[in-house]
Backbone as CSV, one residue per row, in Angstrom:
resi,resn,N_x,N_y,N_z,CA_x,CA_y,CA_z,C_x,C_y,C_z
1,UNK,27.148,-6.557,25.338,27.318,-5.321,26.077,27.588,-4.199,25.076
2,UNK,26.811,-2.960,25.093,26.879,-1.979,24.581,28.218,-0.964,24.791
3,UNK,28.817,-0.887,23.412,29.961,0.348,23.416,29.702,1.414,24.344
4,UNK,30.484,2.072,25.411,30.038,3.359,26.227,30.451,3.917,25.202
5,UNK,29.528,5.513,25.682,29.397,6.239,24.270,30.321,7.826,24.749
6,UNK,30.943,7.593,23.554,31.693,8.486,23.516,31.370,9.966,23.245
7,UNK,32.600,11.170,24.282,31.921,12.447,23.878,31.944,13.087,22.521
8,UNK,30.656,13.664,22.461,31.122,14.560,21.249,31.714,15.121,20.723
9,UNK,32.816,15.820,21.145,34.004,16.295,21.080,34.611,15.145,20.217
10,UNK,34.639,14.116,20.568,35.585,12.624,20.030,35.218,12.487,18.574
11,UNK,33.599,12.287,18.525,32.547,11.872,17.155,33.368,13.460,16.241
12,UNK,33.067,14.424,16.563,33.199,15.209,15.689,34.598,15.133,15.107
13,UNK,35.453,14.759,15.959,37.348,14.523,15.198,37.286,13.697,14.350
14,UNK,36.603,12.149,14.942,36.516,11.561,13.922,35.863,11.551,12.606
15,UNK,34.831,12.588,12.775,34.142,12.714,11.157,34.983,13.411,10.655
16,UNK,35.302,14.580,11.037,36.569,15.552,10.477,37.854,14.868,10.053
17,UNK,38.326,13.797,10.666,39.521,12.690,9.788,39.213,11.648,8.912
18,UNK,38.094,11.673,9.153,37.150,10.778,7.603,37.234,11.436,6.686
19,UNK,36.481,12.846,6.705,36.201,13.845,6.033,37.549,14.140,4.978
20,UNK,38.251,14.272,5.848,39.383,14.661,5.272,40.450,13.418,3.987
21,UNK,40.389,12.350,4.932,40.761,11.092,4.064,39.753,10.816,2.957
22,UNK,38.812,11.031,3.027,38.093,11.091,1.507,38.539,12.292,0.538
23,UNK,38.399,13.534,0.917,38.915,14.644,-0.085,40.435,14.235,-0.215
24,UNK,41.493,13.462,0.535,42.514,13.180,-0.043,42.626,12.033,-0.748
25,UNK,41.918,11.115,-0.579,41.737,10.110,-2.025,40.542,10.903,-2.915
26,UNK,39.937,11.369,-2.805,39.603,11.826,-4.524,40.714,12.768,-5.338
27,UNK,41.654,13.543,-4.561,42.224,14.471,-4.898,43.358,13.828,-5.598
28,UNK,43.555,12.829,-5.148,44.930,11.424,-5.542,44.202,11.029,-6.660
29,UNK,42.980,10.715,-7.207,42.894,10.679,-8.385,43.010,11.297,-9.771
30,UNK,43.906,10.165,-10.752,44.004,11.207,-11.457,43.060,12.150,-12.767
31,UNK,43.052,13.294,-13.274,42.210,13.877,-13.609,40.990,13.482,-14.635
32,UNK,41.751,12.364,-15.473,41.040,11.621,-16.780,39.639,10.897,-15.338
33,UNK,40.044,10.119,-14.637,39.305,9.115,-13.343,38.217,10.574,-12.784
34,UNK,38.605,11.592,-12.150,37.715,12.690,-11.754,36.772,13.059,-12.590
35,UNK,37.437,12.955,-14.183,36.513,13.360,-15.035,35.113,12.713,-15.620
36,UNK,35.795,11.198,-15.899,34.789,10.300,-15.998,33.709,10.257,-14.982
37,UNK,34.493,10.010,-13.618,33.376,9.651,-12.395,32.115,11.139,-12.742
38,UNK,33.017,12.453,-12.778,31.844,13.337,-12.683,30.862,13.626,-13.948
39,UNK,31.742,12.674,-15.531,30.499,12.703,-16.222,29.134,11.457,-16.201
40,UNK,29.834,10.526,-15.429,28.792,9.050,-15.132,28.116,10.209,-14.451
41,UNK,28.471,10.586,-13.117,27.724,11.353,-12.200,26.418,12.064,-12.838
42,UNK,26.915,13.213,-13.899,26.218,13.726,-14.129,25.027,13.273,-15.215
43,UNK,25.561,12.485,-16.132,24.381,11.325,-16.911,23.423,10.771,-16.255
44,UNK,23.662,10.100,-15.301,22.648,9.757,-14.229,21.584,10.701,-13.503
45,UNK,21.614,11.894,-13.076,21.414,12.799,-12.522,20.700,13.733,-13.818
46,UNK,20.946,14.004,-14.666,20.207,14.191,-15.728,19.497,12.770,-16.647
47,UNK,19.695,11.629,-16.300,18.121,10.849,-17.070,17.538,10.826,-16.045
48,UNK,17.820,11.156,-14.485,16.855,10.513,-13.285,16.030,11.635,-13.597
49,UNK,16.421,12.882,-13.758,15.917,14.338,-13.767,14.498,14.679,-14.764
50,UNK,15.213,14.286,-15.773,14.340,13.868,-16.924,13.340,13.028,-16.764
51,UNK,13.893,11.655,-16.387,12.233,10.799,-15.454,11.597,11.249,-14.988
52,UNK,11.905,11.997,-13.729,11.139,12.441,-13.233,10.380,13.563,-13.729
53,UNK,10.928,14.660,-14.429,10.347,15.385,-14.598,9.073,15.000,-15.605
54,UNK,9.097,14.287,-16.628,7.996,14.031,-17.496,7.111,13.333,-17.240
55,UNK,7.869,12.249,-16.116,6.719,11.052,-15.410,5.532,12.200,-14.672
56,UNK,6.056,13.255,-13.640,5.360,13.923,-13.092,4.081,14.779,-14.243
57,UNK,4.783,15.351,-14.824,3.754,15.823,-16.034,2.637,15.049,-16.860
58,UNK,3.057,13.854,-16.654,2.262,13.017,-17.295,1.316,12.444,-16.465
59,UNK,1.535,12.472,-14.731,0.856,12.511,-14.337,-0.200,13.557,-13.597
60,UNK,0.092,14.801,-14.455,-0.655,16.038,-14.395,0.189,16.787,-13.266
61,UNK,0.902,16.780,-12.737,1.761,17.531,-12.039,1.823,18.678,-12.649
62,UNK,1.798,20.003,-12.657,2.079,20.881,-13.150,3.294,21.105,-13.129
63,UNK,4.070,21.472,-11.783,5.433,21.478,-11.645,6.192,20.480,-11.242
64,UNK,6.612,19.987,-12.565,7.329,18.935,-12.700,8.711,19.187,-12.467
65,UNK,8.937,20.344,-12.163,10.359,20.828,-11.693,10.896,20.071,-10.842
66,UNK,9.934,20.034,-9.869,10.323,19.841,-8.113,10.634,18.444,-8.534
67,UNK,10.190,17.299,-8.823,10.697,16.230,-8.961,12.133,15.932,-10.354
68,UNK,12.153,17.075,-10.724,13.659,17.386,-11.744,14.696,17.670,-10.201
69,UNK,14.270,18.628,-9.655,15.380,18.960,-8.355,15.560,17.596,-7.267
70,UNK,14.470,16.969,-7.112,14.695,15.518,-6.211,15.234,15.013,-6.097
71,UNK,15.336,14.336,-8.056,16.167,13.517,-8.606,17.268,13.739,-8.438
72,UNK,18.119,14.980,-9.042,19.495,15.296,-9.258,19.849,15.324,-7.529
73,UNK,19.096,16.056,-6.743,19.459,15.913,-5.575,20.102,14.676,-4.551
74,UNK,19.134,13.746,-5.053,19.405,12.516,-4.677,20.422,11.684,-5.044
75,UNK,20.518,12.108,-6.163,21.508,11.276,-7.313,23.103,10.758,-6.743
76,UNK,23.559,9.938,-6.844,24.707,9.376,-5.964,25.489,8.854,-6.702
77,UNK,26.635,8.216,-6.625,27.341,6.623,-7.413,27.145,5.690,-7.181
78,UNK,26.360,5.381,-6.160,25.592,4.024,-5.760,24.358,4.130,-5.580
79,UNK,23.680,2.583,-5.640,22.126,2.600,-5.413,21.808,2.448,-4.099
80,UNK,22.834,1.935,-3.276,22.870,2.053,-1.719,22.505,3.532,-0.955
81,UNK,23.370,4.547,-1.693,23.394,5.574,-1.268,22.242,6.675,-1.898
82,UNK,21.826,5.792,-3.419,20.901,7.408,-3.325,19.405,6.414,-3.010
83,UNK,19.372,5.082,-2.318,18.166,4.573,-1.883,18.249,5.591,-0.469
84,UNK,19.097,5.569,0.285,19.728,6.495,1.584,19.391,7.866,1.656
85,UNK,19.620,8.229,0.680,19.224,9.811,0.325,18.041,9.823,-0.144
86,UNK,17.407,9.275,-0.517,15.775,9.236,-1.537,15.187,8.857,-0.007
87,UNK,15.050,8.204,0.963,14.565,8.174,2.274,14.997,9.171,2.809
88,UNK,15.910,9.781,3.272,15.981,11.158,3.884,15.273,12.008,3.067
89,UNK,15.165,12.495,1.828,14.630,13.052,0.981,13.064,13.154,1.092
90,UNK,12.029,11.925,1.359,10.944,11.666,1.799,10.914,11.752,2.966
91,UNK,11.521,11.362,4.091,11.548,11.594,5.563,11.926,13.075,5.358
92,UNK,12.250,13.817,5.587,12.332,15.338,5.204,11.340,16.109,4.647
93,UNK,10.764,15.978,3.327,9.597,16.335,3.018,8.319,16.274,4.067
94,UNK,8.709,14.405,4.441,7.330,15.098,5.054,6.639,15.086,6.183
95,UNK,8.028,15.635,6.836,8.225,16.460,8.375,7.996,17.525,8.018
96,UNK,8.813,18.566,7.041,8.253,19.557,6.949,7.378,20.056,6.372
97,UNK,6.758,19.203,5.323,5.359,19.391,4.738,4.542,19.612,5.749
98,UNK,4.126,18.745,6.688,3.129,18.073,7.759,3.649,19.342,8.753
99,UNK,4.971,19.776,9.114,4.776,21.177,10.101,4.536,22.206,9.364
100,UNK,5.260,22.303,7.904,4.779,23.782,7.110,3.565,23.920,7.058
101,UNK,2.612,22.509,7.415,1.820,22.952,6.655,0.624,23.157,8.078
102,UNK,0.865,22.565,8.908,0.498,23.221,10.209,0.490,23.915,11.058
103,UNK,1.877,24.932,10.491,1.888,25.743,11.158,1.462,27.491,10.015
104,UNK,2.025,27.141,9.235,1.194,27.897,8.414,-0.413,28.166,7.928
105,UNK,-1.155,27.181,8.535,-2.376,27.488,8.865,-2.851,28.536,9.725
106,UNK,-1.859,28.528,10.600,-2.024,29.080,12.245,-1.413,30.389,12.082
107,UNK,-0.108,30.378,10.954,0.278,31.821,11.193,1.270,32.113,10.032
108,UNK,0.624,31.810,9.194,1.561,31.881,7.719,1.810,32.964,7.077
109,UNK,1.788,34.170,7.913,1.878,35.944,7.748,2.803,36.169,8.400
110,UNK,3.380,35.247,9.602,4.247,35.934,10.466,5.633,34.826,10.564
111,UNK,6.750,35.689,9.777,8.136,35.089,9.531,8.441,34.574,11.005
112,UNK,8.553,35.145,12.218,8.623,34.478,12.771,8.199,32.632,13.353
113,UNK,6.948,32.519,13.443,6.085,31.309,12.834,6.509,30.624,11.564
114,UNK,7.433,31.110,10.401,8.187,30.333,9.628,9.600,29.975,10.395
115,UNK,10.215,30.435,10.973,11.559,30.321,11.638,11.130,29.231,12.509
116,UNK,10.031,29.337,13.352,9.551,28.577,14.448,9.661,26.477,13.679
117,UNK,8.878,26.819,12.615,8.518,25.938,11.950,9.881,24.935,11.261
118,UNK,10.637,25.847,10.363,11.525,25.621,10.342,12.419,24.747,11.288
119,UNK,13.141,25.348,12.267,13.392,24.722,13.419,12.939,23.372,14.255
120,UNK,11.774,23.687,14.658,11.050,22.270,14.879,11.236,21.186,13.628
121,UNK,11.374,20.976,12.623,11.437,20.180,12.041,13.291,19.180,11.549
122,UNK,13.693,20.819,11.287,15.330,20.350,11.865,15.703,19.337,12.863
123,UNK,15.095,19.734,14.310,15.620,19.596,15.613,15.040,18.117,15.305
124,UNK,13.802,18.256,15.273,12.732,16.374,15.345,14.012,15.999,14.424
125,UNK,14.013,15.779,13.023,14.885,14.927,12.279,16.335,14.747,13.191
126,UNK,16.685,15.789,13.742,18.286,14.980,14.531,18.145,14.429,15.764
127,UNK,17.165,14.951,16.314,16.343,13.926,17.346,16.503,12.100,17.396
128,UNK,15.536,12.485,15.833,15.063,10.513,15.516,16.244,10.263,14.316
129,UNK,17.634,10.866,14.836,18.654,10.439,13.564,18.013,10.228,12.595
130,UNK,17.416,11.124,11.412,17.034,11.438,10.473,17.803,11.381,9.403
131,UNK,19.188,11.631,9.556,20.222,11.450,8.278,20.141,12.987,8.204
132,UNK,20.319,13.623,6.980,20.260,14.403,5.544,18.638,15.229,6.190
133,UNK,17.734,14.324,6.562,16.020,14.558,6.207,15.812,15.945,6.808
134,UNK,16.856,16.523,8.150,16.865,17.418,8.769,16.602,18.787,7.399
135,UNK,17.859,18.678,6.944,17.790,19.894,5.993,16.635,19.933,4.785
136,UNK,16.322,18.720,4.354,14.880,18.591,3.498,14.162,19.268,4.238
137,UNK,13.533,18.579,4.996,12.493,19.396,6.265,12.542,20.777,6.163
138,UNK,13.558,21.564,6.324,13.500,22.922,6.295,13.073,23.631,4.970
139,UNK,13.577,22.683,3.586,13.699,22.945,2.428,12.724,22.886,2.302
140,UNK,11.530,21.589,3.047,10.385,21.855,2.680,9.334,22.981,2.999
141,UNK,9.409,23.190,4.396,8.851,24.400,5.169,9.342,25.387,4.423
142,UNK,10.002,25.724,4.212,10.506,27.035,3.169,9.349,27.253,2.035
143,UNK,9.550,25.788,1.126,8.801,25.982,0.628,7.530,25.726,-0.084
144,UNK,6.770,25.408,1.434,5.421,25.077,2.036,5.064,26.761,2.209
145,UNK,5.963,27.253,3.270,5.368,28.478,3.636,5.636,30.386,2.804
146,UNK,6.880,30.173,2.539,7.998,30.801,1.340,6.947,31.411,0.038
147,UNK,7.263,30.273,-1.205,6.822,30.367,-2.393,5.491,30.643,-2.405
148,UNK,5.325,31.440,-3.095,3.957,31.692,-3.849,2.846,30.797,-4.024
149,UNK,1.861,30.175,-3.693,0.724,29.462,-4.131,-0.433,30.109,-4.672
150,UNK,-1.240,28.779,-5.577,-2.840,29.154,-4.849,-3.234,28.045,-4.513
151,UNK,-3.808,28.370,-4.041,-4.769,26.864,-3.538,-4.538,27.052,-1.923
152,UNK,-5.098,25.627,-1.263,-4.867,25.356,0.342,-3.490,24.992,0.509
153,UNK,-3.262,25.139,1.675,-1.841,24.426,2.221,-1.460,23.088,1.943
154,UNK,-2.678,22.613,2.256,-2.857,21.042,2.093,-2.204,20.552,1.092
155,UNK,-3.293,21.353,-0.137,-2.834,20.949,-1.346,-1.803,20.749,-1.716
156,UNK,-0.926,22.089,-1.583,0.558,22.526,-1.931,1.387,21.300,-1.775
157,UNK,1.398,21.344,-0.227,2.089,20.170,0.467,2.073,18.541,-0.129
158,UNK,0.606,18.240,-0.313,0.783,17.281,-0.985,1.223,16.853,-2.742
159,UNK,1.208,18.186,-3.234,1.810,17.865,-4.365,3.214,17.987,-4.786
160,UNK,3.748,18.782,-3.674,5.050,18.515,-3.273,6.152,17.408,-2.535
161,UNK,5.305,16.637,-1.893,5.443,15.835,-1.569,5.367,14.347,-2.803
162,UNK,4.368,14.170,-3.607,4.111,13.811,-4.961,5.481,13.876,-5.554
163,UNK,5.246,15.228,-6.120,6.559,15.108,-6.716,8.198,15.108,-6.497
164,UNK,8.296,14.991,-5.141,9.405,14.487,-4.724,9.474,13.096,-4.929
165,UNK,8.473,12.416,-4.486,8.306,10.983,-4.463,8.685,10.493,-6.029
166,UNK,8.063,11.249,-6.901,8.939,10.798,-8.258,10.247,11.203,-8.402
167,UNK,10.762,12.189,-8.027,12.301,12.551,-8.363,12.848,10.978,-7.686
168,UNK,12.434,10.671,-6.568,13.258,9.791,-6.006,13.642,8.649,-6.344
169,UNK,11.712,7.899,-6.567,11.962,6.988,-8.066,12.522,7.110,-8.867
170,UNK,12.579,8.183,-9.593,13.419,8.208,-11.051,14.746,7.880,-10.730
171,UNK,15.137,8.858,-9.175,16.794,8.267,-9.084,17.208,6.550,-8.542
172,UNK,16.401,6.582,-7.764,16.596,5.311,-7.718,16.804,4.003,-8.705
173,UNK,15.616,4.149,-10.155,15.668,3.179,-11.554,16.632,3.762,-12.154
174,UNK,17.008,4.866,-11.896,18.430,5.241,-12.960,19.863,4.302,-12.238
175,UNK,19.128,4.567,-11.551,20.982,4.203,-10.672,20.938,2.441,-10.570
176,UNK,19.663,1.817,-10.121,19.760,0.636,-10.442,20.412,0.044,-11.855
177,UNK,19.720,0.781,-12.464,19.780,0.318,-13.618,22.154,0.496,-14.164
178,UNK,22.005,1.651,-14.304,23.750,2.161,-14.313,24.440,0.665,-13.184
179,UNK,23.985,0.569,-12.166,24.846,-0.341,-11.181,24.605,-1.441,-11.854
180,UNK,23.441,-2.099,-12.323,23.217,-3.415,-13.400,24.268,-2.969,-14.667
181,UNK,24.487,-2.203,-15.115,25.426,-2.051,-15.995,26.751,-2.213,-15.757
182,UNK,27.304,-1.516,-14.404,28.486,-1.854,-14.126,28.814,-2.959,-13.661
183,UNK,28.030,-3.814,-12.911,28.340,-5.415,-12.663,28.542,-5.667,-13.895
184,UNK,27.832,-5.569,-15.025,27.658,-6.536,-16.199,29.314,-6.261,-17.087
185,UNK,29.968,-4.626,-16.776,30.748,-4.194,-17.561,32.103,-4.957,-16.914
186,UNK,31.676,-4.618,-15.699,33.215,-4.474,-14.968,33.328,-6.154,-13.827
187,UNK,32.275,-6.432,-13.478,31.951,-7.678,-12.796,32.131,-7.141,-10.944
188,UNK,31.444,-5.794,-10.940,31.553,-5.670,-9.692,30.813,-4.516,-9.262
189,UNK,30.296,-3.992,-7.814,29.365,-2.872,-8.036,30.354,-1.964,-7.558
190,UNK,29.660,-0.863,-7.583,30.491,0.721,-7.448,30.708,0.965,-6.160
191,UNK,32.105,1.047,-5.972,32.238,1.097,-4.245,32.609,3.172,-3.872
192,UNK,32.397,3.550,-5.647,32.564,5.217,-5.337,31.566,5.944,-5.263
């Protein structure tokens, strides 16, 4: 038998006392522990960045940026979590690739028709509990319809999509790899 489901009002207290019990255990740590965690953090997040970015170039990507921003985006203390985020990250892209880029066919002069677009892609991702993918989606329509091109829509979209797909990889073999390290160091995986 299924849990009756509770009002929203309820869900939101309880994320807000989660919320909160996490910023008070990181804050209980002490500063040497904050420091380390945020330079592992950031090592990771800069070689995933770096993967990605050169893997993309090498595979003729021009802007190998976008998969530099993926990566770090994605980037986590676990491989649980940035496999979690690297799927919202792709589920996001490419909702809003696939609406930026359909609806900007139709009316890619008129901001309104970006707002429109925008939106629809938000709403679908919290719809089909999307995670995170909601705000990708928009990030992508932004900038599907937003930034400067040349070429077709199509194009754009799919090479944006491309090179997300490597940022994500890259974070993902970085972080595997760091979590194979910390079993091996410490004899256990990263529960931060």
């Amino acid at each position: 038998m299924s849990e009756p489901q509770r009002p929203l009002a309820e869900h939101h207290r309880q994320l807000g006392a989660l919320t909160d019990q996490v910023q008070w255990l990181w804050k209980a740590l002490p500063p040497r522990d904050r420091l380390l965690i945020g330079l592992t953090h950031a090592l990771r997040a800069v070689l995933a960045a770096s993967l990605g970015y050169f893997g993309a170039l090498a595979l003729g990507l021009e802007q190998g940026y976008w998969a530099a921003i993926t990566a770090i985006s994605v980037s986590q203390s676990s491989y649980t979590d940035v496999r979690n985020s690297s799927r919202d990250q792709f589920l996001g892209a490419m909702v809003g690739g696939l609406i930026g880029m359909a609806v900007a066919t139709l009316g890619h002069d008129h901001y309104l028709a970006y707002v429109l677009a925008v939106m629809i892609g938000m709403v679908l991702c919290s719809a089909f509990n999307l995670g995170a993918a909601g705000r990708i989606s928009g990030t992508t329509t932004t900038i599907i319809m937003l930034v400067p091109h040349q070429g077709a829509f199509w194009q754009f979209a799919l090479f944006r999509l491309g090179e997300v797909t490597l940022g994500a990889i890259a974070a993902l073999l970085v972080s595997a790899v760091f979590n194979a390290l910390d079993r091996r160091l410490f004899g256990t995986s990263p529960t931060t």
